[in-house]
C-alpha positions in Angstrom: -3.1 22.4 -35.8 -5.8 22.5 -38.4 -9.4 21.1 -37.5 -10.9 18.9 -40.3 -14.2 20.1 -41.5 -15.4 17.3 -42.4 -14.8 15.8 -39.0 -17.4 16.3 -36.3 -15.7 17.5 -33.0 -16.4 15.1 -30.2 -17.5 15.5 -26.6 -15.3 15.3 -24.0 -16.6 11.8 -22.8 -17.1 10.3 -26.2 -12.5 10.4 -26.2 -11.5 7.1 -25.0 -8.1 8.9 -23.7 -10.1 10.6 -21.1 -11.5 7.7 -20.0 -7.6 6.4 -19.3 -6.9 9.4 -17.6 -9.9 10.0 -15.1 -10.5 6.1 -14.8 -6.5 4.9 -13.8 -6.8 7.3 -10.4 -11.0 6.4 -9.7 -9.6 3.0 -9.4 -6.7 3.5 -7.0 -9.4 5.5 -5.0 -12.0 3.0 -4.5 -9.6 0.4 -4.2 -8.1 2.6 -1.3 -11.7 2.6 0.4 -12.4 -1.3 0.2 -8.9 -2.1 1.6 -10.4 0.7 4.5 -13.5 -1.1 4.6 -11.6 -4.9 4.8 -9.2 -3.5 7.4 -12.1 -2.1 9.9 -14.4 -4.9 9.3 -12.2 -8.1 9.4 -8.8 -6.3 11.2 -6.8 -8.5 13.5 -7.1 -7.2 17.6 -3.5 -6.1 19.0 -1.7 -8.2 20.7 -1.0 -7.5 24.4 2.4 -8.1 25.2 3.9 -7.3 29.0 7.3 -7.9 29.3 8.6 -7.9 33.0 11.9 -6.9 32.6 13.2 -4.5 29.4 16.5 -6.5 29.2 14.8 -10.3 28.7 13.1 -8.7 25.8 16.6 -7.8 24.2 17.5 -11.3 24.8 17.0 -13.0 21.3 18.7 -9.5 19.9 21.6 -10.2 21.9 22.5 -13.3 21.8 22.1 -13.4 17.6 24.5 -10.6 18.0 27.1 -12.4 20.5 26.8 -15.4 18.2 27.6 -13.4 14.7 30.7 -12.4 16.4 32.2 -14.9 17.7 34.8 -16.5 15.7 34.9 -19.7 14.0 36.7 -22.6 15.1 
């Protein structure tokens, strides 16, 4: 490819394309650190849950299972 003379040849940050390329990823970046910063700050706590007996937590499991199953009448 031929340069133009006449043209002057400009610096790298003065190319709006450049500005596309190193801008899409700077956003994905900080938007990575304030969903970070929202998540520590304002996070919900765990919820404790004890269950007694591993079968009774199966329950709801087994009976939508049973009941997809189970023929019409």
């Amino acid at each position: 490819m031929i340069q133009d003379m006449n043209r002057p040849v400009l610096p790298w940050w003065r190319v709006p394309m450049v500005w596309l390329v190193i801008g899409g990823p700077a956003v994905v970046v900080v938007a990575g650190f304030v969903t970070l910063f929202i998540a520590l700050r304002w996070g919900d706590p765990p919820l404790r849950q004890t269950v007694a007996d591993p079968a009774e937590a199966m329950a709801p499991a087994t009976q939508a299972r049973n009941h997809v199953v189970t023929p019409r009448r």
